[in-house]
ZAMAR-645255 format. One record per residue (C-alpha): residue in one letter; y, z, x. Coordinates in steps of 0.2 Angstrom, whole numbers, padded with zeros to 4 digits, always signed. Layout:
% ZAMAR-645255
AYZX/...
% end
This chain:
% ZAMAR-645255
X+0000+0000+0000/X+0017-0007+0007/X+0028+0010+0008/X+0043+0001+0014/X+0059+0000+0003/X+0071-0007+0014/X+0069-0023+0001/X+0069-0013-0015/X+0088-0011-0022/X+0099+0001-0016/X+0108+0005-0034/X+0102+0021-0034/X+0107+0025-0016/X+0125+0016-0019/X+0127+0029-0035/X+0122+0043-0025/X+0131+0040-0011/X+0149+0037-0024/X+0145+0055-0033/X+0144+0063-0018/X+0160+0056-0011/X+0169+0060-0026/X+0163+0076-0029/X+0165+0083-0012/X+0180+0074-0011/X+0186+0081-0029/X+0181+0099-0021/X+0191+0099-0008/X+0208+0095-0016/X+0205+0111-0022/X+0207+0118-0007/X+0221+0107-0001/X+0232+0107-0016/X+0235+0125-0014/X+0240+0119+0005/X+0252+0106+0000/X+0261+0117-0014/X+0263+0130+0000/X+0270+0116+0010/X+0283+0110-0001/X+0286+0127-0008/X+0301+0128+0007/X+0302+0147+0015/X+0291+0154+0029/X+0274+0146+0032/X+0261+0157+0038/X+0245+0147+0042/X+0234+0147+0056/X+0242+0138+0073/X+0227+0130+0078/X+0232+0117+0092/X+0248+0127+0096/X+0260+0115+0088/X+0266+0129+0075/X+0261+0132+0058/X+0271+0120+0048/X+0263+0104+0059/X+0245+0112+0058/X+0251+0116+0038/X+0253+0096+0037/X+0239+0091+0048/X+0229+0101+0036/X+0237+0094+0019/X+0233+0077+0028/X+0215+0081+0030/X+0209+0090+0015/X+0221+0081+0001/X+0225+0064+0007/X+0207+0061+0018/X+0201+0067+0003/X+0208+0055-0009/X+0204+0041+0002/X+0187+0048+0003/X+0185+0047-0019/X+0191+0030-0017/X+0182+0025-0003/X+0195+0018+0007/X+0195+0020+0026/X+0182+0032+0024/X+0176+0035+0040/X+0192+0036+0047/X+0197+0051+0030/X+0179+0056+0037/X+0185+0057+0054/X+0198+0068+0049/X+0190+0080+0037/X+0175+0081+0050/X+0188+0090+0063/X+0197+0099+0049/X+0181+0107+0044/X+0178+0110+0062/X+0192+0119+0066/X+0190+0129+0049/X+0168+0134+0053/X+0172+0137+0075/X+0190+0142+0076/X+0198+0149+0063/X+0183+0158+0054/X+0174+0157+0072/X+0172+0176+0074/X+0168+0179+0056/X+0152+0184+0048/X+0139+0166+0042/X+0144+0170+0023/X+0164+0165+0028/X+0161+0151+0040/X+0145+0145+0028/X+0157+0133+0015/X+0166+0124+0031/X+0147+0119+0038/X+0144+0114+0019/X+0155+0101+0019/X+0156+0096+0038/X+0137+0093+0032/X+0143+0083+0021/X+0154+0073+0030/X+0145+0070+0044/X+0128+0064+0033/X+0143+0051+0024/X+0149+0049+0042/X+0133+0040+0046/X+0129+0032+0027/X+0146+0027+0024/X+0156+0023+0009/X+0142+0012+0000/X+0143-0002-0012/X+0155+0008-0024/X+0171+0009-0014/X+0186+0000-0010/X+0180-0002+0007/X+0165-0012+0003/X+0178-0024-0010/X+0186-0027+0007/X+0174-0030+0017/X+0165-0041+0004/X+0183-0052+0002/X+0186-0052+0020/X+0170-0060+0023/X+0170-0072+0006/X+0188-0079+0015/X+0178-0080+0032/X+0195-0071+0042/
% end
């Protein structure tokens, strides 16, 4: 019996891969909403100075990551490059900012950086604005 499926449709692979990217990119707006309402808020930011450029630029880099990388990511557009920047966000967040804390803290940043990385190496899919790209770059032979 032929156990190979690289020759069956990838449908259900495609839809998996898209509700994953949505979800997890839906989840973490949740985290990086609050971070952007904190940033436009005006007044003293306190947040964590993680490459020594002060808290307001780490602020941003953060919003950048987790709310904009993370619309890109639902949309699936420049997804591994989102990916590349939610992969070091989530980094930072699991080794360095939460890096002395107990597993339990640190556990929800190696969730997603799991999940990142596993949609690092799938990619967007065929569900995604990357794929339409791609698919019209190649139709137009550029």
């Amino acid at each position: 019996m032929n156990y190979n499926h690289s020759n069956s449709s990838s449908i259900p692979k495609d839809i998996v891969v898209f509700v994953v990217r949505v979800f997890v990119g839906f989840a973490m707006l949740s985290h990086g909403f609050p971070k952007l309402q904190m940033l436009l808020a005006g007044g003293k930011i306190e947040f964590f100075d993680f490459m020594g450029l002060g808290p307001q630029v780490s602020l941003i880099l953060t919003v950048f990551a987790e709310f904009v990388c993370s619309i890109l990511l639902i949309l699936g557009l420049f997804t591994r490059v989102s990916l590349g920047f939610l992969i070091f966000t989530m980094i930072i967040a699991a080794f360095v900012v939460h890096g002395a804390d107990p597993f339990d803290k640190r556990e929800m940043s190696l969730i997603y950086l799991s999940v990142y990385l596993l949609l690092m190496a799938i990619g967007a899919g065929k569900i995604s604005v990357d794929h339409l790209i791609e698919k019209r770059k190649r139709a137009s032979d550029w």
